[in-house]
N, C-alpha and C positions, 0 to 999 in steps of 0.2 A: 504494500500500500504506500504511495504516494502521497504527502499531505501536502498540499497545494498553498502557495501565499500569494496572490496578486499584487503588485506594485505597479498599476499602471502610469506609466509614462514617467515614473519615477527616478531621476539619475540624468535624463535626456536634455542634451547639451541642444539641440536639434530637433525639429516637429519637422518630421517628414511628411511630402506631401497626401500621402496616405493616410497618415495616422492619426489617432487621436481615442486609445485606448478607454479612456471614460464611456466616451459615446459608443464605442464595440463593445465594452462589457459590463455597465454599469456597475465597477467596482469603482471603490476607494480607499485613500490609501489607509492601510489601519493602521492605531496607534501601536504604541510599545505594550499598551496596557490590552490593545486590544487581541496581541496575538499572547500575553500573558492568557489569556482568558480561552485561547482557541487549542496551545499548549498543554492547559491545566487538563483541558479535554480528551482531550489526544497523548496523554503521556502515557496510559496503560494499554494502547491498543497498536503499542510496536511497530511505529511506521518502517516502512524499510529507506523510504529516504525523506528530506525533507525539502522542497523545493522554489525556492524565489522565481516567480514567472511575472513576465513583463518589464517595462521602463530597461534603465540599463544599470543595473546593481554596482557595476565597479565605477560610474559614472559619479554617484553617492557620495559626497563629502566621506574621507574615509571613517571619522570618529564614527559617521551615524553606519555605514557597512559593519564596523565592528560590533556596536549595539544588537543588529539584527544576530549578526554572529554570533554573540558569546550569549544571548539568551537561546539559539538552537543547542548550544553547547549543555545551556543548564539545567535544560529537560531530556532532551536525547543526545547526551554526549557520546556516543557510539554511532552515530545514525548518520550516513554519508551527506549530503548537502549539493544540491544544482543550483546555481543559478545562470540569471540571461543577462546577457551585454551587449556592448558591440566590441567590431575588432580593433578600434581605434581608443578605446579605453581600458584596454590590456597591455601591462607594462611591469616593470621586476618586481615594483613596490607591490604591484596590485598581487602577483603569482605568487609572493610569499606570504602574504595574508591569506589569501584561499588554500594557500597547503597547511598553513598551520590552524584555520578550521574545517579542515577535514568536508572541506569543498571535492569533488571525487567530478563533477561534468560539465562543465561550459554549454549552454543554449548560445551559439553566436550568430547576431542578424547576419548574415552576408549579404540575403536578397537577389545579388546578382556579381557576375563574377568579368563587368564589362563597364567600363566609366562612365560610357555617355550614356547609359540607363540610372548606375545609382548619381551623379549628377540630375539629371531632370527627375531624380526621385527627392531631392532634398535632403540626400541619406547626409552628406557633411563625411566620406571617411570614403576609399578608394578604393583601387583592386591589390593594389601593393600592401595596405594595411589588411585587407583580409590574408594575404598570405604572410607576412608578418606575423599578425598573429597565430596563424594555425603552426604554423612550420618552425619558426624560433624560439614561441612562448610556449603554449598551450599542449602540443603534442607530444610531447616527451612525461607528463605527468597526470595531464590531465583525458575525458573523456570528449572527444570534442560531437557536439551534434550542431550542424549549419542550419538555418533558416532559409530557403529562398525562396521566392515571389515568382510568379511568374505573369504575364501582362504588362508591368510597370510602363511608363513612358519611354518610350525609344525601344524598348524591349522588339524581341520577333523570337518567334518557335526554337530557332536555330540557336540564337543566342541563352532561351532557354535552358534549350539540351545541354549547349555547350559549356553552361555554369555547373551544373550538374556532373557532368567529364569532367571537367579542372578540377573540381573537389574530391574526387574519387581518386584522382590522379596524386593529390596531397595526402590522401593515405586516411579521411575523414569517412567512417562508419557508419554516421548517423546523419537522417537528414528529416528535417518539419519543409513540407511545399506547401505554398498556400497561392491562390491562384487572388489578384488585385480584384478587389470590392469596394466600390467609393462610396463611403461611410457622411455621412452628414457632418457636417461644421468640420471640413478635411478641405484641403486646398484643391483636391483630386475632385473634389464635390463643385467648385468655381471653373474648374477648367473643364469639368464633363459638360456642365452649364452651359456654357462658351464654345463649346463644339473643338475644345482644344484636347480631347484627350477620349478615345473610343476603348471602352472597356470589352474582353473579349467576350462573346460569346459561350454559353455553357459546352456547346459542341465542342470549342476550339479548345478552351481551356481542360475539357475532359480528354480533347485527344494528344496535346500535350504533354500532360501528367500522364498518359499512359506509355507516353516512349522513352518519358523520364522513368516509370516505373520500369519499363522491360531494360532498361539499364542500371537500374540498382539489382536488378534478378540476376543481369547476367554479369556483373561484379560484385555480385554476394556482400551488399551493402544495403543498409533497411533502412526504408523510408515509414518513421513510424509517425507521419500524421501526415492527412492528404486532406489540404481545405480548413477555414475558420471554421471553429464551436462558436455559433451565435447563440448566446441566452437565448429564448424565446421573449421576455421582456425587449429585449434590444433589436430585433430584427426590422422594427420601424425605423430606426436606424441606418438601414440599407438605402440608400439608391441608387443604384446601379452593380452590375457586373455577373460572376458565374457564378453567382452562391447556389448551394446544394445542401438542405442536411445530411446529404449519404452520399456526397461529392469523391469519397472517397471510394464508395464503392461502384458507384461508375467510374470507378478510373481503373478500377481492378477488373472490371467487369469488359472494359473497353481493350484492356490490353491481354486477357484472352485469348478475347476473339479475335484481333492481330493475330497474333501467334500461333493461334489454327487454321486461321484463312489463308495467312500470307504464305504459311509453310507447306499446305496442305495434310493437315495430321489428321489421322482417321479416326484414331484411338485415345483416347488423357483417360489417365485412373490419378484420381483426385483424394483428396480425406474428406473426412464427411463434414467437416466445420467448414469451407470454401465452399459448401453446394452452389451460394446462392451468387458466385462469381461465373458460374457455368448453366444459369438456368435463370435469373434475374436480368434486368436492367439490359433485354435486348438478346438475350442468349439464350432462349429456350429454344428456339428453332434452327443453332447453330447446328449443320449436318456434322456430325460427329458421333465415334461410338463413345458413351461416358459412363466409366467405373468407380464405383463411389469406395472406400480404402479406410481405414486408420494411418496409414505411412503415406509417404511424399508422394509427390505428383510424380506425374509420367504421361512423356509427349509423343507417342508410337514408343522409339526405344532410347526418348531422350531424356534425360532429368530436367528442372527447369531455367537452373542459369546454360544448359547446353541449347535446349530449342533458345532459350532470349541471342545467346551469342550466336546463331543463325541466323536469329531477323537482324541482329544488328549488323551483318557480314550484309547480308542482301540491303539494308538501311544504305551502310557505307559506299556500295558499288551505286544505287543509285544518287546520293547526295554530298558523296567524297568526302 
């Protein structure tokens, strides 16, 4: 069990064009007193980690990072610790402060891994500070799991992908995709306004995320969140872009059926917790023969990062 803290937008040097956490999740920031009280709760039911989600933690006057620190220290002093930044507020003072509270994985926005996207994004931090910090700070101690966007300004499919490869290629494990939603009282909300900025489509953004997904498949690299969690309170919120509450599972559901079509596979024996990625969201009537299993997939007589590295062989020859 995970016990969750929000700090939206907390730490942030920068309001990127996108953002504006309050309005996405109508949290606040809570006091010292108030996670004494969430603490008190949660002390007997053994979380396995404890987690800072949001704003940018190392961003945080350091006095007040160590407050939050040394009160996780004095309920669950055994209990490893995440939190989220950016890569641009990762630096030695900050990495020996997180090793000595037993800080164990880094959430880092990257968002994208191409200038002239996180520039027209308002990110404020580059593509050299993303490698920066994965590569000199972070990767030798820590867990690193990337954020990236896909949509943004200046953004395209390709560039996408390509953020995705580069971070694979730094040797990073883990990854949160979330596809760009222009949220209200967001700058992203004036320019949609204005006709300056076209949010993608659910179709595009799902097929997207799905050749991002057959490429974490077929470098055995987990992409453990596909798409925003809107409160249901917040969802008025929205206007504009691919939002989905099961965006995630058309993405899995979309890359599939890639994978069988594009290959021609006659055969998948699946486990029986995935049924509804081979029979939901467009895939009931995929011609295929389909074996339902307790053990791993199987693609006629391929495993699954082996059929992904096929399509991405036949990807490459058509898109070099």
């Amino acid at each position: 069990m995970i016990l969750p803290i929000f700090l939206p937008n907390i730490g942030c040097k920068y309001r990127c064009k996108f953002c504006n956490q309050f309005e996405m999740t109508g949290e606040k920031i809570p006091s010292l007193y108030d996670l004494k009280l969430l603490f008190e709760n949660f002390k007997d039911h053994n979380p396995e980690e404890v987690a800072f989600y949001g704003g940018t933690f190392t961003g945080i006057p350091v006095e007040k990072q160590i407050e939050y620190l040394e009160l996780v220290k004095k309920y669950f002093p055994n209990v490893p610790i995440r939190i989220s930044t950016r890569p641009d507020e990762i630096n030695e003072e900050v990495i020996n402060i997180l090793e000595k509270y037993n800080v164990k994985t880094v959430e880092l926005g990257i968002q994208s891994m191409y200038n002239e996207v996180l520039e027209a994004s308002l990110r404020g931090h580059t593509v050299k500070d993303n490698i920066k910090a994965i590569e000199e700070l972070l990767s030798k101690n820590f867990v690193v799991s990337a954020h990236l966007m896909i949509g943004l300004p200046n953004d395209s499919f390709e560039k996408d992908f390509d953020s995705l490869k580069k971070l694979i290629e730094l040797n990073v494990k883990f990854f949160r995709i979330h596809p760009t939603i222009v949220f209200k009282n967001t700058q992203l909300e004036k320019d949609f306004i204005l006709g300056k900025y076209r949010p993608l489509k659910i179709e595009e953004a799902v097929d997207i995320c799905s050749e991002q997904l057959i490429l974490a498949y077929a470098k055995k690299v987990k992409i453990i969140r596909l798409g925003y969690f809107v409160p249901e309170s917040q969802k008025n919120q929205i206007v504009a872009g691919p939002y989905h509450p099961s965006f995630g599972d058309l993405v899995k559901a979309k890359a599939i059926r890639k994978l069988i079509e594009k290959l021609g596979i006659k055969k998948v024996i699946y486990p029986k917790k995935f049924e509804s990625w081979f029979f939901s969201y467009g895939n009931k009537n995929i011609k295929v023969k389909r074996i339902p299993s307790e053990y791993d997939f199987k693609f006629d007589d391929y495993t699954l990062p082996q059929v992904s590295e096929l399509y991405l062989k036949e990807r490459k020859e058509k898109y070099g």
